[in-house]
Structure formats: C-alpha cells, structure tokens
ZAMI-271606 format. One record per residue (C-alpha): y, x, z; residue in three letters; residue number from 1. Coordinates in pm, whole numbers, m for minus. Example, Ala and Ser with C-alpha at 12.3 -4.5 7.8 and 13.67 -1.06 7.14 Angstrom:
BEGIN
<torke north="m450" east="1230" up="780" residuo="ALA" num="1"/>
<torke north="m106" east="1367" up="714" residuo="SER" num="2"/>
END
This chain:
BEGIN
<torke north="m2520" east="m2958" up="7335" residuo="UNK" num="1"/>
<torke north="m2311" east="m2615" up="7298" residuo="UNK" num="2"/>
<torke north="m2122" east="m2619" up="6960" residuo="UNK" num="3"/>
<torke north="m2122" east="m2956" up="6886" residuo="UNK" num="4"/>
<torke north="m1812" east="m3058" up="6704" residuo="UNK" num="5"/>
<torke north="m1650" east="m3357" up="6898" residuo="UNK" num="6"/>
<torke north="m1315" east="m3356" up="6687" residuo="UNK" num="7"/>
<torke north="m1343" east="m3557" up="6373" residuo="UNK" num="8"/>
<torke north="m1104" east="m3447" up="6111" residuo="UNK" num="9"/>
<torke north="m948" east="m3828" up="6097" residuo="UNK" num="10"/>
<torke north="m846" east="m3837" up="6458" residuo="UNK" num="11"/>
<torke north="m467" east="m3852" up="6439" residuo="UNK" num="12"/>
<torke north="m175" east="m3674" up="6707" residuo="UNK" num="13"/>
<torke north="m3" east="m4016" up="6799" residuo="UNK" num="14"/>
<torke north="261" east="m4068" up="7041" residuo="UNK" num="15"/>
<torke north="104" east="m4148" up="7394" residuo="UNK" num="16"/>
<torke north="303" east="m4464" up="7566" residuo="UNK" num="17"/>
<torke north="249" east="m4580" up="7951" residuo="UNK" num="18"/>
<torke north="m93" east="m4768" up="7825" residuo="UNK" num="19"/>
<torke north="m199" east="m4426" up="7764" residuo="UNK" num="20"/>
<torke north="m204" east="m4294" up="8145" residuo="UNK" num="21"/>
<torke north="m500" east="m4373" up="8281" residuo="UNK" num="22"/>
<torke north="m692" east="m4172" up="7987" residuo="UNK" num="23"/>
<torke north="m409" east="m3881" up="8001" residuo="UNK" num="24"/>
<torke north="m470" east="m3885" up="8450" residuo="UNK" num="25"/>
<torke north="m867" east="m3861" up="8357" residuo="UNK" num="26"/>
<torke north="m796" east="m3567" up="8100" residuo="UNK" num="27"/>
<torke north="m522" east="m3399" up="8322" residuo="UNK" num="28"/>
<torke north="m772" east="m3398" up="8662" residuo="UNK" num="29"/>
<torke north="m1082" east="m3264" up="8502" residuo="UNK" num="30"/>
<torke north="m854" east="m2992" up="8290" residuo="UNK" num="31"/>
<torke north="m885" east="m2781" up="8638" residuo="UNK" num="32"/>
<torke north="m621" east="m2646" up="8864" residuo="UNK" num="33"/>
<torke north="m249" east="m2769" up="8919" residuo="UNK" num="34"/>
<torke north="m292" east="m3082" up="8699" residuo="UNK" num="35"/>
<torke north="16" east="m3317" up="8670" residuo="UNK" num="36"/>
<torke north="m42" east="m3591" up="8894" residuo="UNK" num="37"/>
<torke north="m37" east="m3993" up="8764" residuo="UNK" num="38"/>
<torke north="368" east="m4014" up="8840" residuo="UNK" num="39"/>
<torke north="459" east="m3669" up="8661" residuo="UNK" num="40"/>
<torke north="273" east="m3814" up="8387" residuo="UNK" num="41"/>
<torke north="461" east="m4168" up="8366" residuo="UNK" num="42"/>
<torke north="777" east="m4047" up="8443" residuo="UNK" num="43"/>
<torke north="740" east="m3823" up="8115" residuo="UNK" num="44"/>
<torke north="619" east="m4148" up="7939" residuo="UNK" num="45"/>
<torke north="862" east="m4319" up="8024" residuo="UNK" num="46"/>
<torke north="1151" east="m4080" up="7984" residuo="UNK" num="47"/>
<torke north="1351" east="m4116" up="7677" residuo="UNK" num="48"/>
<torke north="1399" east="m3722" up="7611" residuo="UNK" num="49"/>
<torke north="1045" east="m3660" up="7624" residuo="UNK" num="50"/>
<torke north="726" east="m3691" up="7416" residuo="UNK" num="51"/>
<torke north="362" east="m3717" up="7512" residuo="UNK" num="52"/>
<torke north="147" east="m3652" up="7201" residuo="UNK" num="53"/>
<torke north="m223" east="m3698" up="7244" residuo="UNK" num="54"/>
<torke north="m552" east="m3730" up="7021" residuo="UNK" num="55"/>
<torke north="m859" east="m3961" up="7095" residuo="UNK" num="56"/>
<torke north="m1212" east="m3938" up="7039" residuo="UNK" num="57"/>
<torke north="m1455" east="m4156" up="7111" residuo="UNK" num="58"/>
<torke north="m1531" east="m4015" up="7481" residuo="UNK" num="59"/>
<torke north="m1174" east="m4055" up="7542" residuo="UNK" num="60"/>
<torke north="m815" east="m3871" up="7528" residuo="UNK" num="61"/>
<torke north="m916" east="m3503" up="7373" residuo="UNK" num="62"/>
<torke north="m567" east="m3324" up="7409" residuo="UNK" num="63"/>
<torke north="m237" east="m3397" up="7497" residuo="UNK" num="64"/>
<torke north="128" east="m3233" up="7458" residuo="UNK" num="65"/>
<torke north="428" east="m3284" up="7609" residuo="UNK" num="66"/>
<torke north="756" east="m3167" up="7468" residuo="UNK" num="67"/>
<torke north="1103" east="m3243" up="7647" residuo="UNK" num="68"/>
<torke north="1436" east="m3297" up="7424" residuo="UNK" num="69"/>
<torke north="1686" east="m3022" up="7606" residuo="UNK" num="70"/>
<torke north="2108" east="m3034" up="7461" residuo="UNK" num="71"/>
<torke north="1985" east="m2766" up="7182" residuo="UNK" num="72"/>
<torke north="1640" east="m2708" up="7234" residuo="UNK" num="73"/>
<torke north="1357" east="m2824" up="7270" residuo="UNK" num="74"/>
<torke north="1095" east="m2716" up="7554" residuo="UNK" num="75"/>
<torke north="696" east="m2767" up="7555" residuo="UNK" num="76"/>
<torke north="643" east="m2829" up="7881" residuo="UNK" num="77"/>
<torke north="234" east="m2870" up="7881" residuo="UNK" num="78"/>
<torke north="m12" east="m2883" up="7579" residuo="UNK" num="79"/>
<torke north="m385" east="m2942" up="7699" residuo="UNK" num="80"/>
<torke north="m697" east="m2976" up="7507" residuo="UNK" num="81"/>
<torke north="m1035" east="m3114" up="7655" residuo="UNK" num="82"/>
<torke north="m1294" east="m2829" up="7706" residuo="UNK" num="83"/>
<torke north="m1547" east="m2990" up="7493" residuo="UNK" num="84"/>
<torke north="m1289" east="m3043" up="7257" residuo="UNK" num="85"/>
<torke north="m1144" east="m2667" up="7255" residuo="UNK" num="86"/>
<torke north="m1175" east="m2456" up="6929" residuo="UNK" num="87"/>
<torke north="m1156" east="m2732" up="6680" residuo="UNK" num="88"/>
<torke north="m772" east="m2728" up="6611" residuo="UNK" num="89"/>
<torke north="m691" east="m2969" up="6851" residuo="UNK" num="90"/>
<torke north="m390" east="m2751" up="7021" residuo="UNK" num="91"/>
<torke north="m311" east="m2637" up="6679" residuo="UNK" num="92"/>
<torke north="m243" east="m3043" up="6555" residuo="UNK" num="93"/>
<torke north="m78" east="m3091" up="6923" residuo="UNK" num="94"/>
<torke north="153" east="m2822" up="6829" residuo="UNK" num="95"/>
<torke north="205" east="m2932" up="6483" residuo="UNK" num="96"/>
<torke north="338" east="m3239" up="6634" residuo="UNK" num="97"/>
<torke north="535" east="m3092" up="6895" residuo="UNK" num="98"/>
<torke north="774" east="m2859" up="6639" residuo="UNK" num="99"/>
<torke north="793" east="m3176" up="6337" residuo="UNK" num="100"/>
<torke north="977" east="m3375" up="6679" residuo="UNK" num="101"/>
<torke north="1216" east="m3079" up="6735" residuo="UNK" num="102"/>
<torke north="1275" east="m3027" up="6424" residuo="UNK" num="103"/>
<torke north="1319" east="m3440" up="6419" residuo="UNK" num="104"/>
<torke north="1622" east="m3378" up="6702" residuo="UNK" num="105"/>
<torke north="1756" east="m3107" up="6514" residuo="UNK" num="106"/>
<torke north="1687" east="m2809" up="6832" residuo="UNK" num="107"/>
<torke north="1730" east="m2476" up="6732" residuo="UNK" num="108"/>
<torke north="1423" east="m2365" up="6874" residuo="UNK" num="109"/>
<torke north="1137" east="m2456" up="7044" residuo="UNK" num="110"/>
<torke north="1074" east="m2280" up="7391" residuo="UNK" num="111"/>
<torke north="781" east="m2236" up="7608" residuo="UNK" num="112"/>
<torke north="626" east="m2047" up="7885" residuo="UNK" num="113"/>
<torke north="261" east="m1942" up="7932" residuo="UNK" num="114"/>
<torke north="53" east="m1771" up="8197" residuo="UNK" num="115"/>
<torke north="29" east="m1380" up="8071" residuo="UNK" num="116"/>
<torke north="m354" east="m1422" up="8120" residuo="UNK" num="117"/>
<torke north="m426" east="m1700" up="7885" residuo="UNK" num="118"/>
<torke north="m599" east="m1577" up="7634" residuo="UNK" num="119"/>
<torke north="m608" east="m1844" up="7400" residuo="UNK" num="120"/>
<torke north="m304" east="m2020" up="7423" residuo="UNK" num="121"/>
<torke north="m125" east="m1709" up="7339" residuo="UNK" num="122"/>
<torke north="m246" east="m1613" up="7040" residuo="UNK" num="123"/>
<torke north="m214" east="m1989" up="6943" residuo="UNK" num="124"/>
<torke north="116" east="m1941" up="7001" residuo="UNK" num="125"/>
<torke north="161" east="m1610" up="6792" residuo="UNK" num="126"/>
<torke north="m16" east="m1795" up="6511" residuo="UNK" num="127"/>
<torke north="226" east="m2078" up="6527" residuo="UNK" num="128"/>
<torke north="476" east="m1803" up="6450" residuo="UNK" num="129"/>
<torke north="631" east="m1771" up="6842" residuo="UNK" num="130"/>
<torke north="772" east="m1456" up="6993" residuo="UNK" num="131"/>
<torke north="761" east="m1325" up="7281" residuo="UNK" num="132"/>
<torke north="1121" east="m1332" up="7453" residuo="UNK" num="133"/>
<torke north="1075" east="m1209" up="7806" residuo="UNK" num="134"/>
<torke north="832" east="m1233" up="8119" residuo="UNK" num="135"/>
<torke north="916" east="m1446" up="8473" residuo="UNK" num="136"/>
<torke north="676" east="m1164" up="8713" residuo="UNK" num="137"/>
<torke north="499" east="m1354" up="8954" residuo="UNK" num="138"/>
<torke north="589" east="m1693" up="8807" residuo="UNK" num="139"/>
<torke north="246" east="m1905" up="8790" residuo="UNK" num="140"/>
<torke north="24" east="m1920" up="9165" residuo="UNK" num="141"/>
<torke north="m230" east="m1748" up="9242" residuo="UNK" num="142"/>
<torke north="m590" east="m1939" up="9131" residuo="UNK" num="143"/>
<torke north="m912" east="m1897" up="9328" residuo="UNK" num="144"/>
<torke north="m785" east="m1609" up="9572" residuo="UNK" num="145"/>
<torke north="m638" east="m1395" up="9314" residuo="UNK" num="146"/>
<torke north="m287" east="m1249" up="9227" residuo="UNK" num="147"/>
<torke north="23" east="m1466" up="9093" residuo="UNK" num="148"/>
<torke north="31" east="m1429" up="8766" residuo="UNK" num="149"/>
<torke north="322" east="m1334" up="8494" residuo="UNK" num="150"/>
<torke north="491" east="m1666" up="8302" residuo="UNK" num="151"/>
<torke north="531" east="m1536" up="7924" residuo="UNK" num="152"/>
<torke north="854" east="m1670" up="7735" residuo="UNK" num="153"/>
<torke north="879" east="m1790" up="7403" residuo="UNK" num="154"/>
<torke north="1013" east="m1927" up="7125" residuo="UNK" num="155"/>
<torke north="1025" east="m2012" up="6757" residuo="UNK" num="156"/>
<torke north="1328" east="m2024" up="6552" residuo="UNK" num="157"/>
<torke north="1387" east="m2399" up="6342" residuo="UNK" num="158"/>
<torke north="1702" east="m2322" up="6208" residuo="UNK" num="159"/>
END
C-alpha cells in the first residue's frame, strides 16, 4: 500500500555486528545497482576503524550506514535506506548516528561523496549542515546505458 509508514518511531540506530550480515546482504542486493557484496560488508564489520549502523523493522534491516575512522577524519562511506522505508527519517537517524561516532573519535570533520544526480541524498546532506567542497567529474559509472556521473564532495565541520 503506497504511503504506508513502515518506520515506527521506537526503532533504534544500533551498531550492526557480523550476526547482522545476512539481513544487511538482503538490504544491500535489493537497494539496486553496485551493491557491496557479502565480504565488503564483513570486512567493514569486522574492521575495528569502522562502523555499520543499521535500523530494523519488522520485515527486516530498514537502513544501514557505514562510517570509517580515518587519522583526523572521519569518512561515510555508504548510508542506505530501504525503499519502502525512504521518507520517514530513516537516513536522517543513520546520519545522526554517523556524526555522534566522529564526534566520539574526536575527527575534525566528517567527509563524504555523493553522485551529483541524487536528489535526495543531497539535500539530506545540506540539511545535516554539509558543504559542498569540490566535484570528482566522471567519478560514479555509468547506470542503465547512460553517462558517468559527477562524485560531489563534502563535509561538515565538528570542531
């Protein structure tokens, strides 16, 4: 049913661990193209650096994030949220998460890139307070027989 609301307001971000990766695989493989496969996904569960951050629902994993600790930053390497699960501050909670952790390691900032053509995440982004530093041209592959596509860069200031 369009518009029904499949985030309940009690569904805490918790950190994902390697019981997690069968749910984060499913979420990853039906998010669409160029999903992380099952050993990018452990190895970032697994790596002491890095966070995975997800939120469940009763159907299953609704979102993850996944933020890397870098010598004085710290990068968000993928933040993904369900499509029946979209528009119901999911990211927005993910992202939450991600900056209280760098702010936790003391980074200076929290960096990020984007595809120039994503709508959505960007001005989730620009909400969060981010700013645009720069463009990579070309960066991202081309999907469905189009052009390659720009990589935005950003960042937000934590000190």
């Amino acid at each position: 049913m369009p518009g029904r609301r499949v985030v309940r307001p009690s569904e805490a971000v918790r950190r994902l661990g390697p019981a997690d990766l069968t749910r984060l695989a499913a979420l990853e493989q039906a998010a669409g193209p160029d999903p992380w496969t099952p050993d990018q996904l452990l190895a970032a569960l697994a790596d002491s650096d890095t966070r995975v951050f997800g939120i469940a629902g009763e159907a299953g994993l609704l979102g993850h994030a996944v933020v890397v600790r870098l010598p004085f930053e710290a990068e968000l390497q993928a933040l993904l949220v369900a499509r029946e699960a979209r528009r119901q501050g999911v990211a927005l909670r993910l992202l939450a998460a991600v900056i209280e952790q760098a702010r936790g390691w003391h980074s200076e900032r929290v960096l990020l890139e984007v595809r120039a053509g994503n709508a959505a995440a960007l001005a989730l982004y620009r909400r969060a307070a981010f700013c645009e530093d720069g463009r990579r041209r070309g960066y991202y592959p081309a999907h469905q027989g189009g052009r390659r596509e720009d990589a935005v860069l950003m960042s937000l200031p934590l000190a």
